[in-house]
N, C-alpha and C positions, 0 to 999 in steps of 0.2 A: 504493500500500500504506500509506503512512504518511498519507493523507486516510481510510483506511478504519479503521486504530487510532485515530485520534483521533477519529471516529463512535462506535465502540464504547464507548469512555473515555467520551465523553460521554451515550451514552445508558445505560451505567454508573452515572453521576453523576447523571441524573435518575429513573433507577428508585429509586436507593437516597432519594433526596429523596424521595419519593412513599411508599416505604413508612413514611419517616420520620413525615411527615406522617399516615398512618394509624395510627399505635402508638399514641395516643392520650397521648403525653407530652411536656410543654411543656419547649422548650428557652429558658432566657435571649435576650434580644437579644445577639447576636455571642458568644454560646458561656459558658459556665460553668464553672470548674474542681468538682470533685467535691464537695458537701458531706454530711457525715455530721450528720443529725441522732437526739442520743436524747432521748429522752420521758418522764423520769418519771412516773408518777400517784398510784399507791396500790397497798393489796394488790393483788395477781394475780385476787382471789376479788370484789373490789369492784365498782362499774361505773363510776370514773372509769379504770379497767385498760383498759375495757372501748370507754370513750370515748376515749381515749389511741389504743387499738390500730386502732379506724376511723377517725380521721383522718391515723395517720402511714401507713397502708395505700393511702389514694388519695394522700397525697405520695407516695411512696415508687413509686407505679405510673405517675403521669403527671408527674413532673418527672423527666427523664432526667437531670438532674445533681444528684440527692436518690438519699440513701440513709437512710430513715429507720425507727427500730424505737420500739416502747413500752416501759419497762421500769416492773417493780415498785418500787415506793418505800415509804417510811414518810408520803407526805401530803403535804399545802401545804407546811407547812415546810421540810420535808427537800427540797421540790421547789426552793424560792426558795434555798435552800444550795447546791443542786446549781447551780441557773442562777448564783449570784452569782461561784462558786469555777470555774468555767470548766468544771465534768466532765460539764454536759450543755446544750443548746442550747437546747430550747423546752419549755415546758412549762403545768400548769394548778394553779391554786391560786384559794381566794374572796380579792373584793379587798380585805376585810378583811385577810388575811395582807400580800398585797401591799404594801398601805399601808404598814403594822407595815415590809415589807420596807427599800421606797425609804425611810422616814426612818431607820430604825433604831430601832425600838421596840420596847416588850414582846419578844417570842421573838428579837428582834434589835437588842437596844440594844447600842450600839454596833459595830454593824456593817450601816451603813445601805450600801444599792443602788442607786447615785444612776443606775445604767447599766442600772435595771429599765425594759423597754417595752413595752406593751403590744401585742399583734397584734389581739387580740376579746373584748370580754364576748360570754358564752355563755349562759346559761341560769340562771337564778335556782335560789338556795338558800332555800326559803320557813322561816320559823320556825312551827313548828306545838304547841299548846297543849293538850293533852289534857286532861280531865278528868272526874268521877266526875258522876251526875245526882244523887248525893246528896248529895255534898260541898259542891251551893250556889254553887259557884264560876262568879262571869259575867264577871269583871274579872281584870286580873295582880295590883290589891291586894287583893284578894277571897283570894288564894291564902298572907294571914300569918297564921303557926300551923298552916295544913294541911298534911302530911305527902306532900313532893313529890322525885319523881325528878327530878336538875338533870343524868343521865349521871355520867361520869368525875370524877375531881378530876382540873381539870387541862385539861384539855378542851376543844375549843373549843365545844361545847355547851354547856359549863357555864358558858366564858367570854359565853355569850347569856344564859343566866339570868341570871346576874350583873349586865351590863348594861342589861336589862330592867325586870328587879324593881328596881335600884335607881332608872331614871326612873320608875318606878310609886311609888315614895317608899319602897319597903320598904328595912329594913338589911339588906343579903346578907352574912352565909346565916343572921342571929343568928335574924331572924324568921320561916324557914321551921325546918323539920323536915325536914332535906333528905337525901336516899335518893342515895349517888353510884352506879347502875347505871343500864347502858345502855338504850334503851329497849325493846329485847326483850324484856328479862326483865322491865321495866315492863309492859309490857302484860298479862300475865300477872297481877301484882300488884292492877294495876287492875280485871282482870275479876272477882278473887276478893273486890276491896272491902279490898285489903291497903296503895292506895294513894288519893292526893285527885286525883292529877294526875304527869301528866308532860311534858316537854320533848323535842321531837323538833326536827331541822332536817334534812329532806329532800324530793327532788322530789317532787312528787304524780302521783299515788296515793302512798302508802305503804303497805306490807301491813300492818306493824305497828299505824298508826291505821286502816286499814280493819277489823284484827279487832277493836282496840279499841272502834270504834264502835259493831258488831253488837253487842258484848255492852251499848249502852246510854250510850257515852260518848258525849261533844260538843267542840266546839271552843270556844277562849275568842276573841275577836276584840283583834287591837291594835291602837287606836285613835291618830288622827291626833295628839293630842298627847304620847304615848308616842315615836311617831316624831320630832318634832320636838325633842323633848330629844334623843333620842339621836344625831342628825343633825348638833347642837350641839357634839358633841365627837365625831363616830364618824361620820366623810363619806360610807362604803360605804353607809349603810342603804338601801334602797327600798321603795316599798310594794308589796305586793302583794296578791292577791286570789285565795281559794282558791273555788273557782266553786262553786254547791249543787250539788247530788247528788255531788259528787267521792267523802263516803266515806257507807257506809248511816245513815241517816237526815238529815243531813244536807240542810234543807229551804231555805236561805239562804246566799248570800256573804258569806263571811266572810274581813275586813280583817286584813293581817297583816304581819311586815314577813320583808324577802329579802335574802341577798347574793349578787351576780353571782359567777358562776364563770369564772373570766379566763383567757385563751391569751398567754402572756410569752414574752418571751427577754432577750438583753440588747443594748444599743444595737451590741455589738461585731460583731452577726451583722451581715452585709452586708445593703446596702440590695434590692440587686438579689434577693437567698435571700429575703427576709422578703414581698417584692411578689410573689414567686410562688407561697409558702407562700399566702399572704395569697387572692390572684387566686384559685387552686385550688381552697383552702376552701370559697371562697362560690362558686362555678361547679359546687361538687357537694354543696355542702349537703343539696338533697333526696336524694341516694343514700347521704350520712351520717345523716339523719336515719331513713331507711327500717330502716339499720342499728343503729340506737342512738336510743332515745327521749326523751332529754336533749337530742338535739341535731335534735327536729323542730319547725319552724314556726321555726328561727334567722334574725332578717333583719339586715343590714348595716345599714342605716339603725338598729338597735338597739345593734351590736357595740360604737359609740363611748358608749354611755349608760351611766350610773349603774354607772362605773369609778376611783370616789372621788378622781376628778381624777386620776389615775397617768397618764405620757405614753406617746402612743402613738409606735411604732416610726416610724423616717420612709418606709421603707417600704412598711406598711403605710398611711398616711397617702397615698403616692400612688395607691395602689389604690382607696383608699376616695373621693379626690376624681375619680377618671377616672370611676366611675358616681352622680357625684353627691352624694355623702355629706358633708355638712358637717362637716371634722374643724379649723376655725382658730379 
């Protein structure tokens, strides 16, 4: 009797392993105590919300020792606050913020994040330049004295004009005629001939430069030595390249520059949470990206690139070197 309980017990012990093993959720090596992770992003209404909510969703389903949710936030900022003060664990901000974060700069002087880590650059934030075909405008110095939407005072939009137009030699904002609205309502301005141009910084497509263009606008292109000033003093830049036909008419590539969109936490998060945060990610990226278009065609061999030097998690570090990824 007591050789026929302990069969039982153990064919017990491998059914429930077997279902384990079909749940489709990764367990740590030798077990995991429970971690909560939250997510801030942005509005609820945005699509970094939106981004946030499909990758803590596959955490959340196949790491059995993750509990993880998205929450609404006020933006980078507010997000690198929340990660530095302990009240949330991972999250996404461009690594321009980042930067600013780890040394403690601009929105964070003095109160740098020496314990900021990096898990993934994500997907570029391109700088897009609108303009009027009558305004003449082919260059960012082409644009003093014409009457331009730079978004918000305040802003990190604005904070791109600013640093633009001034490597383009112009005085910001003496020598524009600068409109502070967002670029919504720009486009609108633009179509009526109310404006010369405007400043946008978002993925492509964008709806708002697509209808801008129907009505006749073009893009300005930012040229290689624009970047290279701003690179000078502003580590995040990259270049990028918005491909022809992206928006109507649109017949050429046109040169622009980008900031990566970053996946952080802080060094305090365990090595062991971050390497399976990490693993997860990229093992189901193409089911994240099917969900969310920000985050299709993401490779790993990309994640550690043009992250203005901020350091990555070590965790994450081991992930990236078990398939090859050069992170030393």
């Amino acid at each position: 009797m007591k050789n026929v309980s302990i069969r039982i017990i153990f064919a017990a012990l491998v059914a429930a392993a077997i279902l384990a093993g079909c749940s489709g959720k990764k367990t740590a090596a030798g077990g995991h105590e429970k971690v909560t992770i939250k997510f801030p992003t942005a509005s609820a209404s945005g699509a970094l919300y939106a981004v946030g909510a499909a990758i803590t969703n596959v955490w959340d389903t196949k790491i059995d020792f993750v509990s993880a949710s998205s929450q609404a936030s006020n933006g980078g900022i507010d997000n690198l606050n929340q990660i530095a003060d302990g009240e949330s664990q991972v999250s996404i901000a461009v690594s321009s913020n980042c930067y600013q974060s780890y040394n403690g700069t601009d929105s964070f002087d003095g109160a740098a994040n020496k314990n900021l880590r990096i898990i993934a650059g994500l997907y570029f934030n391109p700088n897009q330049v609108v303009v009027t075909k009558k305004s003449g405008i082919t260059s960012l110095s082409g644009i003093k004295g014409k009457h331009f939407a730079v978004a918000a005072a305040g802003s990190s939009v604005e904070g791109e004009c600013k640093n633009h137009f001034t490597a383009a030699g112009l005085n910001y904002p003496s020598d524009i005629q600068t409109e502070y609205i967002a670029f919504g309502d720009a486009a609108d301005m633009l179509q009526n001939g109310a404006l010369d141009g405007a400043w946008i910084m978002s993925g492509i497509p964008a709806a708002a430069v697509s209808q801008a263009c129907s009505s006749g606008c073009g893009l300005v292109g930012i040229g290689d030595d624009i970047l290279e000033k701003l690179r000078s003093s502003y580590p995040w830049y990259a270049r990028y390249t918005i491909p022809a036909g992206t928006y109507p008419g649109q017949n050429a590539d046109i040169a622009t520059t980008a900031i990566k969109m970053t996946m952080f936490c802080n060094s305090t998060l365990d090595d062991e949470t971050v390497y399976m945060l990490t693993k997860t990610f990229w093992e189901n990226v193409d089911e994240l990206g099917n969900a969310q278009r920000n985050l299709k065609g993401l490779t790993a061999q990309d994640a550690v690139k043009d992250i203005a030097g901020l350091p990555l998690h070590e965790g994450a570090k081991r992930y990236y070197r078990e398939i090859g990824v050069s992170v030393d």
